[in-house]
C-alpha positions, -999 to +999 in steps of 0.1 A: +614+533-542+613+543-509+633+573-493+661+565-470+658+572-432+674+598-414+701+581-386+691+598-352+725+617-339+732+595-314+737+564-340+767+584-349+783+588-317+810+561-322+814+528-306+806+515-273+782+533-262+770+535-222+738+528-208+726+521-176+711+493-168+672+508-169+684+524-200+688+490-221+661+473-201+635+501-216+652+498-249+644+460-252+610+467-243+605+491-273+619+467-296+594+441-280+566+464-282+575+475-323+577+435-329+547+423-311+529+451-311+531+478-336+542+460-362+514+427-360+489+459-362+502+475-396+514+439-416+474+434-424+470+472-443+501+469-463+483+438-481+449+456-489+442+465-528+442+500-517+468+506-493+478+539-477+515+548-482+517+560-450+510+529-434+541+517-459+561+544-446+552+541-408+560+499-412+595+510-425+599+531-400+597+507-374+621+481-393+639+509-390+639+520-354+640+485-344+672+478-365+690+510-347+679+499-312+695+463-315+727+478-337+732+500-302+722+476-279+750+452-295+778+478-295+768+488-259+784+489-218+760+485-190+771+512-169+781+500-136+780+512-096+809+503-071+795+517-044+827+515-021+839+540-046+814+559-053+827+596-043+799+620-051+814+626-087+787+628-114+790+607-145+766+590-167+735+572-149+746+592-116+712+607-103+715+645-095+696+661-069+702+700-085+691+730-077+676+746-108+662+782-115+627+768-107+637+746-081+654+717-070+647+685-092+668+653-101+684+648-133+704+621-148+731+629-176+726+595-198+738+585-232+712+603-261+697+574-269+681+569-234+674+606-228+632+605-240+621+576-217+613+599-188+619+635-177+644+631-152+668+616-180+690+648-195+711+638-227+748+642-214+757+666-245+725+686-239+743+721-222+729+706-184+741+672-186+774+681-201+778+710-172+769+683-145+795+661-156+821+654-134+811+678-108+805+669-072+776+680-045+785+715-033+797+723-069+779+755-089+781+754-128+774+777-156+749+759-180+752+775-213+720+769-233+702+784-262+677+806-242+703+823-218+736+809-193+720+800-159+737+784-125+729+754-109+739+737-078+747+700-073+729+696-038+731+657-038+743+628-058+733+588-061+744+562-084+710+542-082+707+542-120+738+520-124+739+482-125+754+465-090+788+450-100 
C-alpha cells in the first residue's frame, strides 16, 4: 500500500483559478516533460526483480503532479490585458518595477501554482505580492513578512504577462 500524497496549498484555493498566459504555457510543458520525459525514464526500473521503492514512489509522484497540473489547468482563466484600460493598478500577471530594500527589481504577483517557474514570479498571498496588489506606481506599502515589516515602492507597472484580448 502506498501512502497518500500531500495536495500542494494551492490545489485548495477554490475554483477558477488565474493564470497568465506564460503561466499555463510553462505548466503544459511540465506535464509534457513528466509524460515523455521523466516518466519513459523510470517505467523500465519499476519492472526489475529487484526494484527500488523509491523509484516506485518517485513514479507515483509524478502521476501525481501531473494529475494536479491538468485538474488546475482545467478549472483555470487565462488572465487577460486590455491595454486601453490598463491604469497602472497592480493585479495578478501585472509586472512590477519595485523598489526593494536591496534595490529596485521586477516582480510579478501570480496565482501559487505559477510562483516557482522563475524568480521574478512572487506568489500573490506571499506578504509582497499580497502588499503589491492593487497598488499603483508612486504607491509605498508596508510588506509584513516573517523576518521583519519593510517598505517598498511601486516605481513602474506593465501588463506584459497578460494574454492580448
Amino acid at each position: 500500500m502506498t501512502a497518500q500524497l500531500p495536495t500542494p496549498n494551492w490545489a485548495n484555493l477554490g475554483k477558477n483559478p488565474q493564470l497568465t498566459f506564460e503561466g499555463v504555457t510553462l505548466i503544459e510543458e511540465r506535464i509534457r516533460d513528466i509524460e515523455q520525459r521523466r516518466i519513459p525514464e523510470l517505467r523500465p526500473l519499476l519492472v526489475e526483480d529487484e526494484r527500488d521503492e523509491r523509484d516506485v514512489a518517485a513514479f507515483e509522484g509524478l502521476l501525481f503532479e501531473v494529475e494536479m497540473w491538468q485538474r488546475l489547468l482545467a478549472e483555470t482563466t487565462v488572465l487577460e490585458q486590455d491595454p486601453e484600460n490598463f491604469d497602472g493598478t497592480i493585479a495578478l500577471g501585472v509586472r512590477v518595477l519595485a523598489n526593494l530594500p536591496d534595490g529596485e527589481a521586477w516582480v510579478t504577483p501570480v496565482h501559487p501554482a505559477e510562483a516557482f517557474f522563475d524568480d521574478e514570479r512572487v506568489s500573490a498571498e506571499s506578504p509582497l505580492g499580497s502588499a503589491l496588489l492593487g497598488k499603483k506606481p508612486g504607491d509605498t506599502v508596508r510588506v509584513e513578512a516573517p523576518r521583519g515589516t519593510w517598505e517598498c515602492t511601486v516605481v513602474q507597472t506593465d501588463p506584459g504577462l497578460l494574454a492580448p484580448q
